[in-house]
PDB file of N, H, CA, C and O in Angstrom:
ATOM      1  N   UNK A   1       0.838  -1.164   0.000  1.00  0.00           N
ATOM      2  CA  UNK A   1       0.000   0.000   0.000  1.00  0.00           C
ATOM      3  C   UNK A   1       0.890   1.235   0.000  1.00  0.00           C
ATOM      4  O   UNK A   1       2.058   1.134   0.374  1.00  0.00           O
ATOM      5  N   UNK A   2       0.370   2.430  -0.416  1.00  0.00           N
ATOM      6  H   UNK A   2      -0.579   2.512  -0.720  1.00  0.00           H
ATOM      7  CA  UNK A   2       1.141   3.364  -0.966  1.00  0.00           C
ATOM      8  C   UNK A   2       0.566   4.797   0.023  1.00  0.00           C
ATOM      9  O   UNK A   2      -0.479   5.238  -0.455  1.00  0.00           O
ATOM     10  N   UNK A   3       0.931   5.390   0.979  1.00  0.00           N
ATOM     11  H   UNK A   3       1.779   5.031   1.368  1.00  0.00           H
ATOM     12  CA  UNK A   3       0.662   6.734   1.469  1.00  0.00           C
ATOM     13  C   UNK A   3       1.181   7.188   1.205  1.00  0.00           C
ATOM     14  O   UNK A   3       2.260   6.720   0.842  1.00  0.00           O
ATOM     15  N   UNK A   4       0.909   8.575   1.130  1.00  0.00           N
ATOM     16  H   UNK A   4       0.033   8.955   1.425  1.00  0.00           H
ATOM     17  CA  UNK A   4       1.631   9.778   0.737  1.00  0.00           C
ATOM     18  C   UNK A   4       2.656  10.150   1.763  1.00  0.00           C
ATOM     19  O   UNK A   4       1.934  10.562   2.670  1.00  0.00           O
ATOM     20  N   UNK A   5       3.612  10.236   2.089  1.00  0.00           N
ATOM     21  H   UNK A   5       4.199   9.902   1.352  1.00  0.00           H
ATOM     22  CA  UNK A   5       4.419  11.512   3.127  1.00  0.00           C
ATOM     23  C   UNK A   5       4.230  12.822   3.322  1.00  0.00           C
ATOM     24  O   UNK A   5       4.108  13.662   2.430  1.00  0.00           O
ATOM     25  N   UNK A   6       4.204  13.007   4.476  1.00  0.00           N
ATOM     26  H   UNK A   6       4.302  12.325   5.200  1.00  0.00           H
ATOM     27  CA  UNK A   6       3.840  14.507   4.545  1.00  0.00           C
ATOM     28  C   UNK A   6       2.728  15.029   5.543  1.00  0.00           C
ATOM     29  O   UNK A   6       2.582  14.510   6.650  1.00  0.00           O
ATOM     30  N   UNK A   7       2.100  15.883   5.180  1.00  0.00           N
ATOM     31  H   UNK A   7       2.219  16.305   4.281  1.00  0.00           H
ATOM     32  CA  UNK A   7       1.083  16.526   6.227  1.00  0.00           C
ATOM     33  C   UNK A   7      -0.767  15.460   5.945  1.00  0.00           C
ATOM     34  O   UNK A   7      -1.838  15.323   6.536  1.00  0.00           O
ATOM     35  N   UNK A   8      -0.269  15.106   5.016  1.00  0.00           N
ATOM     36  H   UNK A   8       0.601  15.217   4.536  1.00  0.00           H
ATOM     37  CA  UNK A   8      -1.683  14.286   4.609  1.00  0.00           C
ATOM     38  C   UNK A   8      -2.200  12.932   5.529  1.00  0.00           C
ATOM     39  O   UNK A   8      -1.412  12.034   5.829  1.00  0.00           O
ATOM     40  N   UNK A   9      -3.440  12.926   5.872  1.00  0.00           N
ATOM     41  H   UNK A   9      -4.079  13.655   5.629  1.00  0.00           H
ATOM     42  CA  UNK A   9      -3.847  12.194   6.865  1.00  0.00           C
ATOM     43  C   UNK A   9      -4.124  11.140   5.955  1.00  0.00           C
ATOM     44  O   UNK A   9      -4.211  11.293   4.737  1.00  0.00           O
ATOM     45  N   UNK A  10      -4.281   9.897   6.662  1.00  0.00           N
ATOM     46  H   UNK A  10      -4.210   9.772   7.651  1.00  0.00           H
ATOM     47  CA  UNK A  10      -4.505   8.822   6.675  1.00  0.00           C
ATOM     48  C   UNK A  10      -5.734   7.975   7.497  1.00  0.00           C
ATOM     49  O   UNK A  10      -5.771   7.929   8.727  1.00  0.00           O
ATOM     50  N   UNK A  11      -6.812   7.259   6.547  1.00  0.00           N
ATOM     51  H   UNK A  11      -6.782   7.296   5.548  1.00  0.00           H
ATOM     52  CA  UNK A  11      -8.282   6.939   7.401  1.00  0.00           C
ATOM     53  C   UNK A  11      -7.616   5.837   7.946  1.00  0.00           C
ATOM     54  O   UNK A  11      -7.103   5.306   6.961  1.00  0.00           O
ATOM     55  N   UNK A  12      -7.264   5.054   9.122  1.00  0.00           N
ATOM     56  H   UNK A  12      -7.681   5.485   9.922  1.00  0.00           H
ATOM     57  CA  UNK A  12      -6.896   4.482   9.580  1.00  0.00           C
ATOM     58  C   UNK A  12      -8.183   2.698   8.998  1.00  0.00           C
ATOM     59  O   UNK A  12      -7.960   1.664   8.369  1.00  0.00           O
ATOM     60  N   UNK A  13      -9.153   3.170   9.548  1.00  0.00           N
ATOM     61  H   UNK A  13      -9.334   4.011  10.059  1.00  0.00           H
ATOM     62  CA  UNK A  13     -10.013   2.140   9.248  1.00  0.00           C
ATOM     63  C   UNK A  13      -9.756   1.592   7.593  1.00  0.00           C
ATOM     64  O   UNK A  13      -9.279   0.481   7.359  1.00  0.00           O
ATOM     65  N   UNK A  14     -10.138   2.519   6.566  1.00  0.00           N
ATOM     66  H   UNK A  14     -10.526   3.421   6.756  1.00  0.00           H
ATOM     67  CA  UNK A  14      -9.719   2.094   5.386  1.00  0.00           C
ATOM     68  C   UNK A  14      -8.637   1.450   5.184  1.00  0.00           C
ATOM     69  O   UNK A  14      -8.586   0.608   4.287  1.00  0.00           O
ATOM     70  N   UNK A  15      -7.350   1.781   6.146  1.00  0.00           N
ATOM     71  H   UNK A  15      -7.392   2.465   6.874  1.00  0.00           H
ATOM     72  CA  UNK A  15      -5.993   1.560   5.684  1.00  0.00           C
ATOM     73  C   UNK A  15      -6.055   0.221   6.020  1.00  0.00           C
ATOM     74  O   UNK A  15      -5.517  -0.537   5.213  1.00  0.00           O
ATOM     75  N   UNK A  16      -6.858  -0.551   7.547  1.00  0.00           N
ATOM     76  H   UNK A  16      -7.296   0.065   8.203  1.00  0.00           H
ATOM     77  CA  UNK A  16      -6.896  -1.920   8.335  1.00  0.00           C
ATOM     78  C   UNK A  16      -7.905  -2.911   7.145  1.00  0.00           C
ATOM     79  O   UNK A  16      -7.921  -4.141   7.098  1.00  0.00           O
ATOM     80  N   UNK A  17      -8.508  -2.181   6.464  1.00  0.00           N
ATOM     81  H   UNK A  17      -8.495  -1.182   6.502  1.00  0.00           H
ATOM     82  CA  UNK A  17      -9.667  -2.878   5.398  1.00  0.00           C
ATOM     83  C   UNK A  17      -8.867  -3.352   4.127  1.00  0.00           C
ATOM     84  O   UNK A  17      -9.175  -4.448   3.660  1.00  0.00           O
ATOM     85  N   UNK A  18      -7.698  -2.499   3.425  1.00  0.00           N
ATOM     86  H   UNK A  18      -7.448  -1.608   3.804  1.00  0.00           H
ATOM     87  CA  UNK A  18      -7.438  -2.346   2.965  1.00  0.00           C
ATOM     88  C   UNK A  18      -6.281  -3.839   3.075  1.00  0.00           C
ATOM     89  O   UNK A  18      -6.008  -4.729   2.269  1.00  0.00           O
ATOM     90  N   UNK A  19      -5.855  -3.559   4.401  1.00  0.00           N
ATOM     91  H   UNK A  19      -6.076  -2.836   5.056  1.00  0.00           H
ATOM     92  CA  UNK A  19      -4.935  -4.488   4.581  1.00  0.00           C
ATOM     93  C   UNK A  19      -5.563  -6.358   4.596  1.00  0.00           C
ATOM     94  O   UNK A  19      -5.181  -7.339   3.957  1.00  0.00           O
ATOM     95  N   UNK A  20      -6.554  -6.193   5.546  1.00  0.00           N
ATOM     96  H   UNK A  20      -6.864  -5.396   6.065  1.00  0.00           H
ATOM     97  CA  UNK A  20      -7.406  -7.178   5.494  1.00  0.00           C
ATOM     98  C   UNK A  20      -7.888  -7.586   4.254  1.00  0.00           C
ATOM     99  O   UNK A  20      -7.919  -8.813   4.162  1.00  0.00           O
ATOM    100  N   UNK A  21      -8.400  -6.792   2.946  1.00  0.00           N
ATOM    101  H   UNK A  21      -8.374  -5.795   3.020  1.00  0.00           H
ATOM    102  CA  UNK A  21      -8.368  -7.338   1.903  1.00  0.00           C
ATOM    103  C   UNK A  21      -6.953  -8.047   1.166  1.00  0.00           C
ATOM    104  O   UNK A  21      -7.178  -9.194   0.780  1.00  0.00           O
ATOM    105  N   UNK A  22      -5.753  -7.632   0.948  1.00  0.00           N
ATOM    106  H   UNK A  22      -5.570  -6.700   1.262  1.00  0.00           H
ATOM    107  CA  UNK A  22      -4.790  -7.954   0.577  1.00  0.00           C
ATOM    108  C   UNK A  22      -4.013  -9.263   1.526  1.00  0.00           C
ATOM    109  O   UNK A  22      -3.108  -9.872   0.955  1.00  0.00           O
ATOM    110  N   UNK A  23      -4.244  -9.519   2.427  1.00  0.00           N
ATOM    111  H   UNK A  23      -4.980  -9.025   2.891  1.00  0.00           H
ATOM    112  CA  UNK A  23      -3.615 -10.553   3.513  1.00  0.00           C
ATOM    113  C   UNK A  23      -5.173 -11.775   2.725  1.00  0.00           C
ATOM    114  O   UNK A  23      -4.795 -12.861   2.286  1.00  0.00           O
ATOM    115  N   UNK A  24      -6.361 -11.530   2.661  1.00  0.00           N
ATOM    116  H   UNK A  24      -6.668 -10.648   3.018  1.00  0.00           H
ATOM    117  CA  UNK A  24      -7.182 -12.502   2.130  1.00  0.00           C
ATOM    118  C   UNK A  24      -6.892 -12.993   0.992  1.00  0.00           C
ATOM    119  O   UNK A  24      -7.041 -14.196   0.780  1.00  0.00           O
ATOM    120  N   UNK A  25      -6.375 -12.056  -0.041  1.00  0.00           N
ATOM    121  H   UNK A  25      -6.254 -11.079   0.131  1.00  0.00           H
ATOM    122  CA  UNK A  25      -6.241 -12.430  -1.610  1.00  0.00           C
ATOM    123  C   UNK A  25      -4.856 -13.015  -1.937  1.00  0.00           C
ATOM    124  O   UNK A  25      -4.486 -13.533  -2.991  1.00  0.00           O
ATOM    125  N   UNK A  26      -3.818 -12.713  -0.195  1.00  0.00           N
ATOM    126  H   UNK A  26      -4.119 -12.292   0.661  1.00  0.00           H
ATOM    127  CA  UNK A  26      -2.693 -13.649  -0.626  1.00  0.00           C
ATOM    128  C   UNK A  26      -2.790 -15.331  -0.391  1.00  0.00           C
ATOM    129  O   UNK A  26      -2.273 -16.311  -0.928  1.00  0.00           O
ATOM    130  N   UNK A  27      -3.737 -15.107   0.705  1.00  0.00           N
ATOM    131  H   UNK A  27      -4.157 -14.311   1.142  1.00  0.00           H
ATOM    132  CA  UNK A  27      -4.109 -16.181   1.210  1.00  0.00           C
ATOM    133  C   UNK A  27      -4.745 -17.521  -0.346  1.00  0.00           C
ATOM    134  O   UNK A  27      -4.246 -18.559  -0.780  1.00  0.00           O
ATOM    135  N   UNK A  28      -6.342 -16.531  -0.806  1.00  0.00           N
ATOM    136  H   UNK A  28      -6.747 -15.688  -0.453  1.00  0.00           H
ATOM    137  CA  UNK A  28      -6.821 -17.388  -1.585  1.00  0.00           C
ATOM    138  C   UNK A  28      -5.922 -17.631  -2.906  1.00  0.00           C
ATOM    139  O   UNK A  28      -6.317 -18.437  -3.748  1.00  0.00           O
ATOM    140  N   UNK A  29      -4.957 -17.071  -3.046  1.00  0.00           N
ATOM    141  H   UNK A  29      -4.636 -16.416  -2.362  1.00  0.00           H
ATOM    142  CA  UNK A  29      -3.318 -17.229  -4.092  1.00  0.00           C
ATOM    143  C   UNK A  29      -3.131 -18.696  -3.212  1.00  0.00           C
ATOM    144  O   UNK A  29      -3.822 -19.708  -3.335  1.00  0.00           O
ATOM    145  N   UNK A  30      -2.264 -18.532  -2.520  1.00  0.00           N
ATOM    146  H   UNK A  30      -1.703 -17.710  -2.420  1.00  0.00           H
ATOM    147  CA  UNK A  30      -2.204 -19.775  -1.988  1.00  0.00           C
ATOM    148  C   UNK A  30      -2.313 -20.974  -1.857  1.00  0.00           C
ATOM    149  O   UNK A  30      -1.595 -21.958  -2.032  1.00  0.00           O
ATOM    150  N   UNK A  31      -3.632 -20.704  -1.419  1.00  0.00           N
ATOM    151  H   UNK A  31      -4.215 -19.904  -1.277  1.00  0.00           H
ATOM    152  CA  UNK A  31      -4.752 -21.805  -1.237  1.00  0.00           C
ATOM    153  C   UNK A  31      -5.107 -22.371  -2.622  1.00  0.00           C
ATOM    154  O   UNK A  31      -5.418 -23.558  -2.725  1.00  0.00           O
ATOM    155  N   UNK A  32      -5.072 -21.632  -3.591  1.00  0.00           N
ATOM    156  H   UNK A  32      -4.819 -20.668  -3.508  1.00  0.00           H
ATOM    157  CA  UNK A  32      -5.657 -22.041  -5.014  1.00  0.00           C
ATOM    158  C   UNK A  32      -3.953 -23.068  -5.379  1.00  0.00           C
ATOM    159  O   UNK A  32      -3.632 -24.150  -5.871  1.00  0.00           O
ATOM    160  N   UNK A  33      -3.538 -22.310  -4.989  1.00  0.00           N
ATOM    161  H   UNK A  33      -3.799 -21.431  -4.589  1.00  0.00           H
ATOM    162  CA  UNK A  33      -1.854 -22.752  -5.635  1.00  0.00           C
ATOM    163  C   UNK A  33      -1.631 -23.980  -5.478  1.00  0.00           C
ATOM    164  O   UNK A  33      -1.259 -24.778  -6.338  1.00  0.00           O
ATOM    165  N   UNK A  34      -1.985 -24.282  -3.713  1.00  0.00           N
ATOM    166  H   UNK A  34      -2.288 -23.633  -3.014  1.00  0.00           H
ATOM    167  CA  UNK A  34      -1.755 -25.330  -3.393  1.00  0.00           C
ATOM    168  C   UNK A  34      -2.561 -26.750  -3.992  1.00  0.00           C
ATOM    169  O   UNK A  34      -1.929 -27.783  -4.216  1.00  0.00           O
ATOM    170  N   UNK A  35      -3.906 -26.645  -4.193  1.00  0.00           N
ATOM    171  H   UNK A  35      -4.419 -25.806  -4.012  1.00  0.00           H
ATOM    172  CA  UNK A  35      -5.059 -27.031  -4.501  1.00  0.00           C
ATOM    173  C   UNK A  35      -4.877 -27.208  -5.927  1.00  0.00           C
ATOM    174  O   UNK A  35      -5.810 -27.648  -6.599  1.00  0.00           O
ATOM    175  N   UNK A  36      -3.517 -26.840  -6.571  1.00  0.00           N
ATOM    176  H   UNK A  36      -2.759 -26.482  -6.025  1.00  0.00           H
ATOM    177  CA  UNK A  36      -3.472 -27.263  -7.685  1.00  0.00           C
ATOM    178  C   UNK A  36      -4.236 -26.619  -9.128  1.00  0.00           C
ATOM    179  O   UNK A  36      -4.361 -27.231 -10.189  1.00  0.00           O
ATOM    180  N   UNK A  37      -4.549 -25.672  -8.931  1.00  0.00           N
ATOM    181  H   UNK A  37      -4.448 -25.175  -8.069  1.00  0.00           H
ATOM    182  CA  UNK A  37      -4.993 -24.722  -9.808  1.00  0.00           C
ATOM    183  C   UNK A  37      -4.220 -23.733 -11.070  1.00  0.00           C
ATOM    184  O   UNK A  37      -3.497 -22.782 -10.774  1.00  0.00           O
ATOM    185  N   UNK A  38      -4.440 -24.037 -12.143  1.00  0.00           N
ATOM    186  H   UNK A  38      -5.027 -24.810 -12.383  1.00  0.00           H
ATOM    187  CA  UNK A  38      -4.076 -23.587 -12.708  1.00  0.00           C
ATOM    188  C   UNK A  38      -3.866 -21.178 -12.440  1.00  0.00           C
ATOM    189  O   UNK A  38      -4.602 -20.336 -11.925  1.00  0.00           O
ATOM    190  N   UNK A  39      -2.245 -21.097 -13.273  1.00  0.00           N
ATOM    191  H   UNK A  39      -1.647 -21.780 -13.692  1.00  0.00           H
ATOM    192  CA  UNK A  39      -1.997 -19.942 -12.955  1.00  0.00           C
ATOM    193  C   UNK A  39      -3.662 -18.899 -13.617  1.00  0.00           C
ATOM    194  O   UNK A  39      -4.361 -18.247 -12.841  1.00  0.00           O
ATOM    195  N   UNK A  40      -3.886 -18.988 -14.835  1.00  0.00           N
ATOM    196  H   UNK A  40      -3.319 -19.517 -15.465  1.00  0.00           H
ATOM    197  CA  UNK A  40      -5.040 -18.747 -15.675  1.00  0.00           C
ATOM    198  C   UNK A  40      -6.545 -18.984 -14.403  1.00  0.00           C
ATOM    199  O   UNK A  40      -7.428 -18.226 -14.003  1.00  0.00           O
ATOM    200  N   UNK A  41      -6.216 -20.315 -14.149  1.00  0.00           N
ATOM    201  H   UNK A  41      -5.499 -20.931 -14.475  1.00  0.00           H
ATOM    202  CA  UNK A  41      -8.301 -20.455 -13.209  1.00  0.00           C
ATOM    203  C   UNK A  41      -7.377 -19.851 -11.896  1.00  0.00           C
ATOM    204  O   UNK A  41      -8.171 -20.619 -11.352  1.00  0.00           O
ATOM    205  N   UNK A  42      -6.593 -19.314 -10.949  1.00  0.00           N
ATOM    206  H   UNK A  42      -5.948 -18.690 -11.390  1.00  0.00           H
ATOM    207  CA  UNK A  42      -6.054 -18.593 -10.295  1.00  0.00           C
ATOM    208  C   UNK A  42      -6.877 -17.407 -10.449  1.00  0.00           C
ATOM    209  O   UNK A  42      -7.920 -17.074  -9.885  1.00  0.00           O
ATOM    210  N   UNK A  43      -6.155 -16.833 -11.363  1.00  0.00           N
ATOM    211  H   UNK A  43      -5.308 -17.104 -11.822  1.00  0.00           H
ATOM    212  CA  UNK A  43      -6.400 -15.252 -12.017  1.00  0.00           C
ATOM    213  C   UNK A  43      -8.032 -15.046 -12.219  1.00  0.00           C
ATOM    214  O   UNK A  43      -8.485 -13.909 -12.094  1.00  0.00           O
ATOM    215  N   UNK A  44      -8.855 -16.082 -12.511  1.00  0.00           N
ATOM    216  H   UNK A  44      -8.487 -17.006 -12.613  1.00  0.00           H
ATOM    217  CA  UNK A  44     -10.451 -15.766 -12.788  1.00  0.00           C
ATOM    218  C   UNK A  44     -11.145 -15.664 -12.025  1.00  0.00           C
ATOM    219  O   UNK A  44     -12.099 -14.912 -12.229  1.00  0.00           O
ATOM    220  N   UNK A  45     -11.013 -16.472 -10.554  1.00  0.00           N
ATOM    221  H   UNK A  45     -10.238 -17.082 -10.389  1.00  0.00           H
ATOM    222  CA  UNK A  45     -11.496 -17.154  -9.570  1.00  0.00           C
ATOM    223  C   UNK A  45     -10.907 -15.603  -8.610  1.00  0.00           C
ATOM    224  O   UNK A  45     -11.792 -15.017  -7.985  1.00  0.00           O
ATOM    225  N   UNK A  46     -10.099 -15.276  -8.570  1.00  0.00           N
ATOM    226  H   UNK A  46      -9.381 -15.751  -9.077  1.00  0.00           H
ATOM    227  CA  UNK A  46      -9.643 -14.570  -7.650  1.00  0.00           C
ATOM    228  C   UNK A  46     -10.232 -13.247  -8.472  1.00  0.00           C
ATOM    229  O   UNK A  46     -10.112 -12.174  -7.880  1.00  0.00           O
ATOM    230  N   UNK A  47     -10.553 -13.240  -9.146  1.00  0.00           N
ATOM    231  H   UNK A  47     -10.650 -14.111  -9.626  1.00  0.00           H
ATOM    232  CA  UNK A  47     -11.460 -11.694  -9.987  1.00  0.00           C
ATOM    233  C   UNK A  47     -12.551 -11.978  -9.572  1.00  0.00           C
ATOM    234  O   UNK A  47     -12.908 -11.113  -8.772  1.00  0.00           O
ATOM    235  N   UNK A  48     -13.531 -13.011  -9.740  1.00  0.00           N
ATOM    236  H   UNK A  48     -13.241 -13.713 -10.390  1.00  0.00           H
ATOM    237  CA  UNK A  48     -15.063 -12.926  -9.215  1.00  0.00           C
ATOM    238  C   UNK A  48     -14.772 -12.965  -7.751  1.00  0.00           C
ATOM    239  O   UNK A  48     -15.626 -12.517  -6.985  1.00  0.00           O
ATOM    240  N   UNK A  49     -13.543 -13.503  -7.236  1.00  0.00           N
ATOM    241  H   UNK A  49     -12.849 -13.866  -7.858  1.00  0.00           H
ATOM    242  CA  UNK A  49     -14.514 -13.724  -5.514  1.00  0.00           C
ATOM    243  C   UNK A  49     -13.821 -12.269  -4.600  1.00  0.00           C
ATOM    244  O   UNK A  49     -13.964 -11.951  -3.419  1.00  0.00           O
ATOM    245  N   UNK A  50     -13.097 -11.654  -5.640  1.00  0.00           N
ATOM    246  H   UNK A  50     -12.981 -11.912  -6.599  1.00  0.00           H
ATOM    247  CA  UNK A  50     -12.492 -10.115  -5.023  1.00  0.00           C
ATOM    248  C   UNK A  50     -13.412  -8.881  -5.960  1.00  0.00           C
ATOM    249  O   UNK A  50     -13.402  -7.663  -5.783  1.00  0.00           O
ATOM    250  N   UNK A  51     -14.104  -9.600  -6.887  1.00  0.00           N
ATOM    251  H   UNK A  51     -14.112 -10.589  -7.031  1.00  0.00           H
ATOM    252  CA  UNK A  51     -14.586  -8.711  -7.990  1.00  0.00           C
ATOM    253  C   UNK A  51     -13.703  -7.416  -8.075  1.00  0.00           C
ATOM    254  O   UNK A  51     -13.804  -6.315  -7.532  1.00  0.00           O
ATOM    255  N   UNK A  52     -12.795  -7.955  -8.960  1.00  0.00           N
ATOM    256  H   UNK A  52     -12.713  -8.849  -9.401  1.00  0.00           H
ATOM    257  CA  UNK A  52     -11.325  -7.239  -9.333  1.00  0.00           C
ATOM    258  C   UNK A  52     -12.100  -7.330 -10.923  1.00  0.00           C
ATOM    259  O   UNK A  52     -13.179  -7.895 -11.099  1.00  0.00           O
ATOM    260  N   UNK A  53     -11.208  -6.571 -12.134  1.00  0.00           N
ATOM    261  H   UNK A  53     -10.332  -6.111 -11.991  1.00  0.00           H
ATOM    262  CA  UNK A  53     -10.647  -6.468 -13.685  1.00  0.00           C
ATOM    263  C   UNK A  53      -9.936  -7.692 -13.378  1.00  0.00           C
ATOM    264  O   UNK A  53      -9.460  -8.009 -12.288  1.00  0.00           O
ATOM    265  N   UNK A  54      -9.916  -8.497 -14.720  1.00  0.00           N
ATOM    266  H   UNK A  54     -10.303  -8.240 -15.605  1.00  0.00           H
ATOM    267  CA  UNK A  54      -8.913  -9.464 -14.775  1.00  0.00           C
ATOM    268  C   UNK A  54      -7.365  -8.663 -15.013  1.00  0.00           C
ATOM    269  O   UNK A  54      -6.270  -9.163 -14.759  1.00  0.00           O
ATOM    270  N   UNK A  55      -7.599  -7.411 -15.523  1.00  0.00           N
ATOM    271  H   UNK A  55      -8.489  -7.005 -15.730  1.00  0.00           H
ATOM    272  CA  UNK A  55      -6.152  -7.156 -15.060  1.00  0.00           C
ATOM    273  C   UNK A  55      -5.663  -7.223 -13.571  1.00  0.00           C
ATOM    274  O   UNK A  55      -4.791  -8.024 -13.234  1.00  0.00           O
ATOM    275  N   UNK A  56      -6.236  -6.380 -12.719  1.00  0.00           N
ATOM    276  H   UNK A  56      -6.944  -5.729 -12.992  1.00  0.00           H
ATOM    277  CA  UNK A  56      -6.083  -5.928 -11.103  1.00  0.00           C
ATOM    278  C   UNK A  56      -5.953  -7.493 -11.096  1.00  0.00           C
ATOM    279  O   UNK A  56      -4.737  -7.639 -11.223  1.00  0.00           O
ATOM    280  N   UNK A  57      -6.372  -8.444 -11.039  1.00  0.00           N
ATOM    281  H   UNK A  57      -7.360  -8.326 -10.936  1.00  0.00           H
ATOM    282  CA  UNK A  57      -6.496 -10.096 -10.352  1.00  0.00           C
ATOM    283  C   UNK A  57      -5.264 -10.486 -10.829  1.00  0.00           C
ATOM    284  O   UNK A  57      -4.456 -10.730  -9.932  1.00  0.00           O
ATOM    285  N   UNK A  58      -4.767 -10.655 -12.225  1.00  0.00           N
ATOM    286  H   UNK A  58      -5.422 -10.456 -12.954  1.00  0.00           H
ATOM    287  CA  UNK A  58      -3.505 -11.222 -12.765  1.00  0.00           C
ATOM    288  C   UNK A  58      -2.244 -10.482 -12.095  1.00  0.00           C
ATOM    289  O   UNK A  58      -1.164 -11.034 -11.883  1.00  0.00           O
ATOM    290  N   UNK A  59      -2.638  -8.783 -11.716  1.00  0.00           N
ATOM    291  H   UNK A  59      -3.516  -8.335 -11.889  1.00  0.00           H
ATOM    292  CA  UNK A  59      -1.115  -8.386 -10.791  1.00  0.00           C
ATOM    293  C   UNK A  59      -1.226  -9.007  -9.690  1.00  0.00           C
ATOM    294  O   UNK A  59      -0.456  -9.951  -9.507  1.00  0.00           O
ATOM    295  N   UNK A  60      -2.038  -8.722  -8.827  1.00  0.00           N
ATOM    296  H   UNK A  60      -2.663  -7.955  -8.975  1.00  0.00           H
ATOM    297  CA  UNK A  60      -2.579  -9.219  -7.180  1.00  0.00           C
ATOM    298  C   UNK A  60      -2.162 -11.113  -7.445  1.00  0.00           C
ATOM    299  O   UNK A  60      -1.383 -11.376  -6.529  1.00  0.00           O
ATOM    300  N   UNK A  61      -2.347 -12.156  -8.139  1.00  0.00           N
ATOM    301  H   UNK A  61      -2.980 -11.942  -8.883  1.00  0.00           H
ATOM    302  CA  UNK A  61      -1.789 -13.494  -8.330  1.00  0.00           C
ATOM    303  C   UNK A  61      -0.315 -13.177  -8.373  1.00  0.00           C
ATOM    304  O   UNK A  61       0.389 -13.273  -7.367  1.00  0.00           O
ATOM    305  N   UNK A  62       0.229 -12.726  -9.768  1.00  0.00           N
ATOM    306  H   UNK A  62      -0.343 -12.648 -10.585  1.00  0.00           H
ATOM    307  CA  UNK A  62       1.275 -12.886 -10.138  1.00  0.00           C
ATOM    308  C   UNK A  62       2.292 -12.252  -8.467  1.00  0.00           C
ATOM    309  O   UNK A  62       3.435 -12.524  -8.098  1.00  0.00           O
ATOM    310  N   UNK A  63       1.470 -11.570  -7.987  1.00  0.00           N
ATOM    311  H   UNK A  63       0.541 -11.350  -8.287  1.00  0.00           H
ATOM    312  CA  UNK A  63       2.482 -11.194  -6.633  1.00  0.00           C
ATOM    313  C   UNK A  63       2.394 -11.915  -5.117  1.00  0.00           C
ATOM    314  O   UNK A  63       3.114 -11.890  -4.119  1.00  0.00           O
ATOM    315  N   UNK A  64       1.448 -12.404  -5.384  1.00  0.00           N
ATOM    316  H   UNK A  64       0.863 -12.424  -6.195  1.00  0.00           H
ATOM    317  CA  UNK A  64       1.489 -14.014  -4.431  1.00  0.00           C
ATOM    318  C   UNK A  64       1.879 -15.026  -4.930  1.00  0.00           C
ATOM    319  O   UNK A  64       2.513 -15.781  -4.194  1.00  0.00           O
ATOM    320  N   UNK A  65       1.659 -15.420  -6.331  1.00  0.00           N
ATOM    321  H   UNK A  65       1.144 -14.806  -6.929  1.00  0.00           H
ATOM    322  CA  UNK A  65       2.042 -16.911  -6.669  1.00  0.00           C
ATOM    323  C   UNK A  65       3.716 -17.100  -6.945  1.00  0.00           C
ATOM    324  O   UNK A  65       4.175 -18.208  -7.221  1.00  0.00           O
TER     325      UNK A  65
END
């Protein structure tokens, strides 16, 4: 995750949501990985169940798998 430096605030809650989403989607990387899933049904599966772009899903995989 990316904050700015400086005088600019930060929503704390968003930032813990934010995190909590990304610790889940490394997880279901993982879990798919392990389970033997192709890199491709990875990338699709992790777009509907994050309802991501299959682009956003193929970076978010390619940086867990």
């Amino acid at each position: 995750m990316n904050y700015p430096e400086g005088k600019g605030t930060v929503n704390v809650c968003l930032a813990i949501r934010e995190m909590r989403k990304e610790s889940e989607m490394e997880g279901a990387v993982e879990t798919y990985k392990e389970i033997g899933f192709s890199l491709a049904e990875t990338i699709k599966r992790i777009a509907e169940r994050f309802q991501l772009s299959e682009s956003e899903a193929s970076e978010t995989v390619k940086l867990y798998w």
